[in-house]
LUMPADREN-622655 format. One record per residue (C-alpha): x, y, z; residue in three letters; residue number from 1. Coordinates in Angstrom, 3 decimals. Layout:
N
<node c1="X" c2="Y" c3="Z" residuo="ALA" num="NUM"/>
...
//
This chain:
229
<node c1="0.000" c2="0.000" c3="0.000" residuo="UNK" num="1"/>
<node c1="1.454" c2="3.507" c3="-1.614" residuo="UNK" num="2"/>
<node c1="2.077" c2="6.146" c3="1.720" residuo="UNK" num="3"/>
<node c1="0.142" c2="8.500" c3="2.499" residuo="UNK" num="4"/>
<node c1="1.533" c2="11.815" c3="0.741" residuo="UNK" num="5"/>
<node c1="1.455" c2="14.922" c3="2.792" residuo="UNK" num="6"/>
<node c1="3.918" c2="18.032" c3="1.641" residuo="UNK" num="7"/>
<node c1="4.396" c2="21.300" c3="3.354" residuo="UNK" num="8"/>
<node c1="6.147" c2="24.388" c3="2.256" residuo="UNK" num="9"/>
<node c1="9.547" c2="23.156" c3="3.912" residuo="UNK" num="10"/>
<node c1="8.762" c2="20.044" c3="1.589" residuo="UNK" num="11"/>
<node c1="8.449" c2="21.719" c3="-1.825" residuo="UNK" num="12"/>
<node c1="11.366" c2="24.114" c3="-0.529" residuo="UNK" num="13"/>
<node c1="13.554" c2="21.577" c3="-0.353" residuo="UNK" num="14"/>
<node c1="12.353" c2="19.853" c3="-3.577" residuo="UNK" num="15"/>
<node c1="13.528" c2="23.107" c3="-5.631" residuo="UNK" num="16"/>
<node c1="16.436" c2="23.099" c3="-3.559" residuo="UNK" num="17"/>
<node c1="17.400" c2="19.386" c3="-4.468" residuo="UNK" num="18"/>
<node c1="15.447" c2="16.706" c3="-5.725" residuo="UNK" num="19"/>
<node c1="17.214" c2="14.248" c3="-4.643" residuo="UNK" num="20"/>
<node c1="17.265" c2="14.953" c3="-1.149" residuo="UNK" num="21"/>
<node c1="13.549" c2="15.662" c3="-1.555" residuo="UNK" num="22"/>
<node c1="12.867" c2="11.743" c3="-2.655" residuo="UNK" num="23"/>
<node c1="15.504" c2="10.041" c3="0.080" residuo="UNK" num="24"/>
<node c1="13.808" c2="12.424" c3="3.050" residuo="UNK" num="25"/>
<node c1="10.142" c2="11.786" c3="1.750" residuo="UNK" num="26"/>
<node c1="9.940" c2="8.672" c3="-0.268" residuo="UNK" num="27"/>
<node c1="12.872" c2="6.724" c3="1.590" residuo="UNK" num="28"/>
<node c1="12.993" c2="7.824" c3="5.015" residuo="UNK" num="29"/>
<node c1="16.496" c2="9.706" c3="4.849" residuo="UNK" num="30"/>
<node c1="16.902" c2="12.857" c3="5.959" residuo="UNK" num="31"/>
<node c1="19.503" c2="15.392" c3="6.038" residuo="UNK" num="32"/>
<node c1="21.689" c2="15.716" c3="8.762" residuo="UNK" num="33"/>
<node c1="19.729" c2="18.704" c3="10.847" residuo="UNK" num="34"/>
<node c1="20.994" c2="21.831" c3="11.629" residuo="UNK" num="35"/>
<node c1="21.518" c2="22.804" c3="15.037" residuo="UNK" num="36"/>
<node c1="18.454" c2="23.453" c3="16.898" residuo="UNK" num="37"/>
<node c1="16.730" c2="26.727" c3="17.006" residuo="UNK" num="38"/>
<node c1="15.055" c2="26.600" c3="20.768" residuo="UNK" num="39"/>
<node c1="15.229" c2="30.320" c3="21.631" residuo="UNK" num="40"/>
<node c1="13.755" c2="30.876" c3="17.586" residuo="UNK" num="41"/>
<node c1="10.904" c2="28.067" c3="18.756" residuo="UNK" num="42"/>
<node c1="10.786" c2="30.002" c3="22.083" residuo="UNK" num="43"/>
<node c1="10.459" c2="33.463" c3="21.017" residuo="UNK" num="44"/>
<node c1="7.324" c2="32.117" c3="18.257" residuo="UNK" num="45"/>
<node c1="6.124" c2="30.518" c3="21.027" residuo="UNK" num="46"/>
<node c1="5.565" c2="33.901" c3="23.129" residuo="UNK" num="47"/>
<node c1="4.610" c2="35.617" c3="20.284" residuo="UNK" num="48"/>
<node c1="1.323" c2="33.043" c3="19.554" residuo="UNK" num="49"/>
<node c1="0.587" c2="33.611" c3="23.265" residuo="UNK" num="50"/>
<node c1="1.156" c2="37.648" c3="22.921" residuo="UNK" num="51"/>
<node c1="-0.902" c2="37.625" c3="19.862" residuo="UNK" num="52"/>
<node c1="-3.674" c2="35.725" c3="21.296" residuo="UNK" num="53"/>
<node c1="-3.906" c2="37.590" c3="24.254" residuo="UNK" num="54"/>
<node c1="-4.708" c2="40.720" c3="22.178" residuo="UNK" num="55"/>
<node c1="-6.998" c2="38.553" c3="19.892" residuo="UNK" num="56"/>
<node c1="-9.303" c2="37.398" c3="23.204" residuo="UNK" num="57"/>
<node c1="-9.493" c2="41.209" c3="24.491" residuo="UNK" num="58"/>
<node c1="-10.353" c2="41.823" c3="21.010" residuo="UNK" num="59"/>
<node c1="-7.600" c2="44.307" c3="20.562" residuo="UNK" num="60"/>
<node c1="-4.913" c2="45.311" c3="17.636" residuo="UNK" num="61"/>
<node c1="-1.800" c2="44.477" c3="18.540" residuo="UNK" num="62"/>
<node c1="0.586" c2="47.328" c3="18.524" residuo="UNK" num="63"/>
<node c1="2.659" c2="46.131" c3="15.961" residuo="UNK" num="64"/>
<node c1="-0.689" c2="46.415" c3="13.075" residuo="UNK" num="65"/>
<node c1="-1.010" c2="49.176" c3="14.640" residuo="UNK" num="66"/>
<node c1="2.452" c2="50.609" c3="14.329" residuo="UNK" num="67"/>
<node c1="2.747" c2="49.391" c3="10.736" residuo="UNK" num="68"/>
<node c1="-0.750" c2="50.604" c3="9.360" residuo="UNK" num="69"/>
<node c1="-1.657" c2="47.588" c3="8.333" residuo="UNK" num="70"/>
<node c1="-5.881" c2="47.876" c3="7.503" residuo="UNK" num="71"/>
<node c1="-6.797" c2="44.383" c3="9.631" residuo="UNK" num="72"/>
<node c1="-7.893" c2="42.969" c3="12.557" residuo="UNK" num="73"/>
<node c1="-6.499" c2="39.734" c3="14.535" residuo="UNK" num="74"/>
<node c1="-8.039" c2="36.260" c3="12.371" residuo="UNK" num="75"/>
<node c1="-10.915" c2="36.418" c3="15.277" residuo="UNK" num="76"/>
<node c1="-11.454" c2="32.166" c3="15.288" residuo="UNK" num="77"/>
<node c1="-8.886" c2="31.405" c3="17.840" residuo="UNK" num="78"/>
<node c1="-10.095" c2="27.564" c3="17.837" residuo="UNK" num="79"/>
<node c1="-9.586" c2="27.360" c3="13.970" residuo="UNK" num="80"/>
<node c1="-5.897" c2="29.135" c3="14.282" residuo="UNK" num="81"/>
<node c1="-5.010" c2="26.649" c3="16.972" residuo="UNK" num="82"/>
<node c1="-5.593" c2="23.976" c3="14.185" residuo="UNK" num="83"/>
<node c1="-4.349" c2="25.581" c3="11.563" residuo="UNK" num="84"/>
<node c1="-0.847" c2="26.371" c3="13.845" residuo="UNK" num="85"/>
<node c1="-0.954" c2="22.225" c3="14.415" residuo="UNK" num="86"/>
<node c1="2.412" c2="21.100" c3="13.260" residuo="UNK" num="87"/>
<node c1="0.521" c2="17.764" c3="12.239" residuo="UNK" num="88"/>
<node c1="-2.331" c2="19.290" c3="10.852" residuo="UNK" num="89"/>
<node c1="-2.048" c2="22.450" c3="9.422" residuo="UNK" num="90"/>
<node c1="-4.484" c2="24.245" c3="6.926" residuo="UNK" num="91"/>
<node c1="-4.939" c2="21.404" c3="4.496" residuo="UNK" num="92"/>
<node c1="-5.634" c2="20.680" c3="0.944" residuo="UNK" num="93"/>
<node c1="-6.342" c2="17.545" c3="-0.497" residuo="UNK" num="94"/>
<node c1="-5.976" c2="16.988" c3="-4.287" residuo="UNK" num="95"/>
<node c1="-7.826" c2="13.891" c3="-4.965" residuo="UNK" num="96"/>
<node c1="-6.562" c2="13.250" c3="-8.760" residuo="UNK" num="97"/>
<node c1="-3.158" c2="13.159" c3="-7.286" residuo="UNK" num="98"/>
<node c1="-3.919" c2="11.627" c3="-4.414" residuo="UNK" num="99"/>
<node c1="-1.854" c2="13.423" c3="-1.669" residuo="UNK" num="100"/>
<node c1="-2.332" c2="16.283" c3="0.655" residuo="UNK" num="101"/>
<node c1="-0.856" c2="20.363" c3="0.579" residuo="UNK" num="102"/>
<node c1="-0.425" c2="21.583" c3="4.363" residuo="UNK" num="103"/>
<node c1="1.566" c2="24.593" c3="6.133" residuo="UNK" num="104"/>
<node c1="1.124" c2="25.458" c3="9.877" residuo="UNK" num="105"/>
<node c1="0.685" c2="28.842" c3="9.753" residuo="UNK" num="106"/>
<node c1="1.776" c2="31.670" c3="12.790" residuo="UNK" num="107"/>
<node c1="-1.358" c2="33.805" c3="12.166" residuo="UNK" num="108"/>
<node c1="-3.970" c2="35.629" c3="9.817" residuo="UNK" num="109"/>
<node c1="-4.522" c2="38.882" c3="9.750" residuo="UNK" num="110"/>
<node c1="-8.575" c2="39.893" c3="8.471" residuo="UNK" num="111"/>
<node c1="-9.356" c2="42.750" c3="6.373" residuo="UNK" num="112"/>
<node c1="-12.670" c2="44.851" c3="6.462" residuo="UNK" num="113"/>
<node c1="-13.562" c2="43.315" c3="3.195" residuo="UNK" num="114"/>
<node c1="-12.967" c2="39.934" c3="4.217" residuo="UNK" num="115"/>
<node c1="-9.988" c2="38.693" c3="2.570" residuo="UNK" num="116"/>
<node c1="-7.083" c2="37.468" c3="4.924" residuo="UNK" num="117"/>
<node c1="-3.681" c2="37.388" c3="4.407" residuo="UNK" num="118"/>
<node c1="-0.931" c2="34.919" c3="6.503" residuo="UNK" num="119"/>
<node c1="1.140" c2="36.633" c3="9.456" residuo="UNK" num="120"/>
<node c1="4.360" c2="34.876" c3="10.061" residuo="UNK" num="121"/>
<node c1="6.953" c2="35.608" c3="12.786" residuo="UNK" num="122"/>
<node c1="10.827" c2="35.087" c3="12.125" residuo="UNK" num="123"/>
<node c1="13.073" c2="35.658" c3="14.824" residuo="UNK" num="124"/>
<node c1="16.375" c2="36.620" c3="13.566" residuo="UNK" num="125"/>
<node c1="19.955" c2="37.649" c3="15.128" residuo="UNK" num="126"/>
<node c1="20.887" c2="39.451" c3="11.924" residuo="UNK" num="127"/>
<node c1="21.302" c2="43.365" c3="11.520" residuo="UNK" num="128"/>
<node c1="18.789" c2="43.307" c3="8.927" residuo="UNK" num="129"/>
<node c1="15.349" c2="41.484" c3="7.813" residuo="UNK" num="130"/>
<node c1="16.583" c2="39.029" c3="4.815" residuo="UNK" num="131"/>
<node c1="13.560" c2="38.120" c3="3.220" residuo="UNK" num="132"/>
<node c1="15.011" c2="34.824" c3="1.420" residuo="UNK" num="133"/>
<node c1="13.399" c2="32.649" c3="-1.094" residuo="UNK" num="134"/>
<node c1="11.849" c2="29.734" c3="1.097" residuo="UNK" num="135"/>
<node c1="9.824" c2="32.779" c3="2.957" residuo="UNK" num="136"/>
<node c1="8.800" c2="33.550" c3="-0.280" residuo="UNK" num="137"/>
<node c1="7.886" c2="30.328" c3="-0.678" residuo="UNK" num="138"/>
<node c1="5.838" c2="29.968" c3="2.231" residuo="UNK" num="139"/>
<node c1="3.515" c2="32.750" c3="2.105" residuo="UNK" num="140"/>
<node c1="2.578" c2="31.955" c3="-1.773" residuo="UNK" num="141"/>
<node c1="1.386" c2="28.686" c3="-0.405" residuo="UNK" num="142"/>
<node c1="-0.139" c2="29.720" c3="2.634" residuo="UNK" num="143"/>
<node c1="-2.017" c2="31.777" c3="-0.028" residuo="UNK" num="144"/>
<node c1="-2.805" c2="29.186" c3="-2.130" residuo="UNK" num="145"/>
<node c1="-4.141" c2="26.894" c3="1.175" residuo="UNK" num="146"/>
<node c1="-6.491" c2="29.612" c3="2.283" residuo="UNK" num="147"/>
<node c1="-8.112" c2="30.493" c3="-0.947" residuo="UNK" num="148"/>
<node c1="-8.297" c2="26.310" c3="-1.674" residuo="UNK" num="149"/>
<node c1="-9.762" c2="26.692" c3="1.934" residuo="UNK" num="150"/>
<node c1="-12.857" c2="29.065" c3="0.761" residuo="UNK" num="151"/>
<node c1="-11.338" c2="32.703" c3="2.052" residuo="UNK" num="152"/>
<node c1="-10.588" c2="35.388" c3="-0.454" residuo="UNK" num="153"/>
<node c1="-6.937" c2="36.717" c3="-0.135" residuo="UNK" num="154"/>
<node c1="-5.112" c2="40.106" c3="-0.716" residuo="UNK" num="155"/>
<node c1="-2.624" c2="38.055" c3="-2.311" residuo="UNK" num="156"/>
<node c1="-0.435" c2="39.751" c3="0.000" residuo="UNK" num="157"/>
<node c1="1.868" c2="38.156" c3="2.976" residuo="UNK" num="158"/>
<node c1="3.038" c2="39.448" c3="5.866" residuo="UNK" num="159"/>
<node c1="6.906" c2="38.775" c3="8.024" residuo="UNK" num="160"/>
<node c1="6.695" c2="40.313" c3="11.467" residuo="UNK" num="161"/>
<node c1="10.466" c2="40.396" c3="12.516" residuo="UNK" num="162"/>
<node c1="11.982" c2="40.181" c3="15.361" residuo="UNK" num="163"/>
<node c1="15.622" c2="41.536" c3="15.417" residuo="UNK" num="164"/>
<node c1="18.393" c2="41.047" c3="18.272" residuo="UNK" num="165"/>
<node c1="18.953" c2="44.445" c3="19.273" residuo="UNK" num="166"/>
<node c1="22.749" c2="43.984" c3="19.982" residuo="UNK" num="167"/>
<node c1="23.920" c2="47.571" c3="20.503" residuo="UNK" num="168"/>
<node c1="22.058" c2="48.394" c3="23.917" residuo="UNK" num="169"/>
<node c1="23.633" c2="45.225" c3="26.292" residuo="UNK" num="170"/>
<node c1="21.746" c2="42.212" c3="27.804" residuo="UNK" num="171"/>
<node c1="20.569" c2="43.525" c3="31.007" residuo="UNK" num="172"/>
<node c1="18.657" c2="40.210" c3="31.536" residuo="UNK" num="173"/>
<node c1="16.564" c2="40.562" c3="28.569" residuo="UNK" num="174"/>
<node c1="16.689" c2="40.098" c3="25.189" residuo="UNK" num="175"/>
<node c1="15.615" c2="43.055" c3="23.104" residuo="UNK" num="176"/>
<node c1="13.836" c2="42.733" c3="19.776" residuo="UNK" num="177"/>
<node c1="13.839" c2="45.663" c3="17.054" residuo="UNK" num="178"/>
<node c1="10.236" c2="45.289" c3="15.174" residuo="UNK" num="179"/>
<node c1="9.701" c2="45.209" c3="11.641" residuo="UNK" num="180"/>
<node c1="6.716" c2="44.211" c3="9.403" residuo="UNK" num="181"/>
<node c1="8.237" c2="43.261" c3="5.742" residuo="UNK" num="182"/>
<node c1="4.600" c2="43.305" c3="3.197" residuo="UNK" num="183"/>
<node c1="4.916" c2="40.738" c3="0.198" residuo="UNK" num="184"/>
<node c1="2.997" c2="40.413" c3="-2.556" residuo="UNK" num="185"/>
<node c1="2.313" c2="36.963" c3="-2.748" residuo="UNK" num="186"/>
<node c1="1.414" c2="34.722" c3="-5.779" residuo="UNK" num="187"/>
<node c1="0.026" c2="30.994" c3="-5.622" residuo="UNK" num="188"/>
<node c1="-0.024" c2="30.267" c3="-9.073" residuo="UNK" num="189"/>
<node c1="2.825" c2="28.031" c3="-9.422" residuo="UNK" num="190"/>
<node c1="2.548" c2="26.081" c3="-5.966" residuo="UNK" num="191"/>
<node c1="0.153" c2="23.948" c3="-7.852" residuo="UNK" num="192"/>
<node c1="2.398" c2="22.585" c3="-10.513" residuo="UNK" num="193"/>
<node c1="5.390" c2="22.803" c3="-7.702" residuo="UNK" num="194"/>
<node c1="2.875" c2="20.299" c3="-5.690" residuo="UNK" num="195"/>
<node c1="2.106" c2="18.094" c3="-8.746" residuo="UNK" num="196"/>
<node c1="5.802" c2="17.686" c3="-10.073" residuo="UNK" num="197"/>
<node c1="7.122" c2="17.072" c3="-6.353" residuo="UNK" num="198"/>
<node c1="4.029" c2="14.209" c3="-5.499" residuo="UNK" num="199"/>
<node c1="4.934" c2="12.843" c3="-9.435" residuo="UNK" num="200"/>
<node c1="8.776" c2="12.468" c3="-8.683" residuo="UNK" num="201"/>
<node c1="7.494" c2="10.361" c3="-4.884" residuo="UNK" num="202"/>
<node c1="5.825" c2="8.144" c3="-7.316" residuo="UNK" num="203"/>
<node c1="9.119" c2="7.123" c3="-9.226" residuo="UNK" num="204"/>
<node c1="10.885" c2="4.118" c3="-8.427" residuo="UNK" num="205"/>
<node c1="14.263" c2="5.739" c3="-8.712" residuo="UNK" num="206"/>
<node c1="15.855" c2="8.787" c3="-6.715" residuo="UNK" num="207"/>
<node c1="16.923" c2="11.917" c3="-9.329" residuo="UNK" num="208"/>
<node c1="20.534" c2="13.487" c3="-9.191" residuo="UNK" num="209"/>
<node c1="21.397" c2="15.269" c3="-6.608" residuo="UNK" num="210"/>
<node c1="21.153" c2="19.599" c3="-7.702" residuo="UNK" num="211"/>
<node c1="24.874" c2="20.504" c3="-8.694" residuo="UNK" num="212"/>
<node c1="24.939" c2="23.047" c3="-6.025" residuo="UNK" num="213"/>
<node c1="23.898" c2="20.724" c3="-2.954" residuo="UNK" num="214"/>
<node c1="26.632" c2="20.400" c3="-0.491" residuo="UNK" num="215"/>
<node c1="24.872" c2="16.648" c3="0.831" residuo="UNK" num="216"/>
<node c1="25.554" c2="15.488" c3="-2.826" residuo="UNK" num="217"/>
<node c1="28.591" c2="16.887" c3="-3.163" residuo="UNK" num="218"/>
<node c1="29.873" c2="15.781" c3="0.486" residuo="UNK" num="219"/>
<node c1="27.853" c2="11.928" c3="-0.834" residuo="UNK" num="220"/>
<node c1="30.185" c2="12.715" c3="-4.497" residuo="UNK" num="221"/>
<node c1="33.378" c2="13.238" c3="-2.431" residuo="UNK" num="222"/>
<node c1="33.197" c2="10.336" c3="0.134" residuo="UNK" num="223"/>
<node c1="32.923" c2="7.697" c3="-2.805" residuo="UNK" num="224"/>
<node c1="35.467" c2="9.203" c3="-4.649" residuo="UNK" num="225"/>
<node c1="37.993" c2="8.460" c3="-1.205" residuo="UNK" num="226"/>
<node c1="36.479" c2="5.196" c3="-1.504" residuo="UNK" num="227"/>
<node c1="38.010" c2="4.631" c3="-4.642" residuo="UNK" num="228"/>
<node c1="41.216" c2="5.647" c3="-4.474" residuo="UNK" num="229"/>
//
């Protein structure tokens, strides 16, 4: 019996990124060596949900919209965010000709007066500056794509809320955070194809090349060529 496919945006990320890493991690069970672990990134996202949500139950902008003139209230169903935030469930599409599921645990949603929505996400950084890289791109075209598969209208139109190390003013005990809200314009019409090529290359019965510029492959290239010698 053929897996059950479920991709994310880290998923087709790392299918653009390298193919073959995408088949050994999802079709094979072989991941990549992981990075380090983020826990004060996973503990700062954490505060922020419960910062957010606090504002959300008093029914309150949080300073940061407000700061940022950003049009939008707060995503007001705090039982449906909780689900959609589910690291094992997500907001969810399921494509039933191909026979796999599209998911992304989103950070928040932001509502507009005339009802379209747009995804909130939180980065945490320790850089100077906001980098706005690729895979963010990435993941707020398909958190677009999700909610409008999901029924909402969208402003087509994503949102980073960054949180910088402040690293000029000392510890003092706390850790302070420089704000800023990076708007992107967001486009979800090639997650689709993205989705469809990445579930098509699961179903093959042989792993691709690794990409030229993958440093796994290359490390992979360079150990069997000391093998050889």
């Amino acid at each position: 019996m053929e897996k059950a496919i479920n991709l994310s945006p880290n998923s087709l990320n790392l299918y653009l990124e390298c193919p073959a890493c995408f088949y050994l991690d999802k079709k094979l069970g072989i991941r990549r060596p992981p990075p380090y672990p983020y826990a004060l990134n996973s503990a700062v996202d954490t505060l922020l949900k419960e910062e957010f949500d606090s504002y959300r139950k008093r029914r309150e902008l949080h300073p940061l919209i407000l700061e940022n003139n950003i049009d939008a209230n707060l995503f007001s169903n705090q039982k449906l965010l909780d689900q959609w935030r589910d690291n094992f469930q997500g907001i969810r599409y399921y494509d039933a000709e191909l026979q796999a599921t599209l998911f992304g645990a989103v950070d928040d949603v932001l509502e507009f007066k005339d009802g379209k929505v747009a995804a909130l996400d939180y980065k945490s950084t320790g850089s100077k500056v906001a980098n706005v890289y690729d895979r963010f791109q990435l993941q707020l075209d398909t958190y677009t794509f999700l909610l409008e598969k999901n029924g909402y209208k969208t402003k087509r139109k994503g949102y980073l809320a960054f949180y910088i190390v402040d690293k000029e003013n000392g510890f003092i005990d706390r850790l302070p955070f420089r704000k800023k809200v990076v708007e992107i314009d967001t486009n979800p019409s090639d997650i689709y194809e993205i989705f469809k090529d990445a579930v098509m290359l699961l179903r093959e019965d042989k792993a691709p090349k690794h990409s030229e510029d993958c440093a796994f492959g290359n490390w992979i290239d360079r150990v069997n060529n000391a093998k050889s010698l």
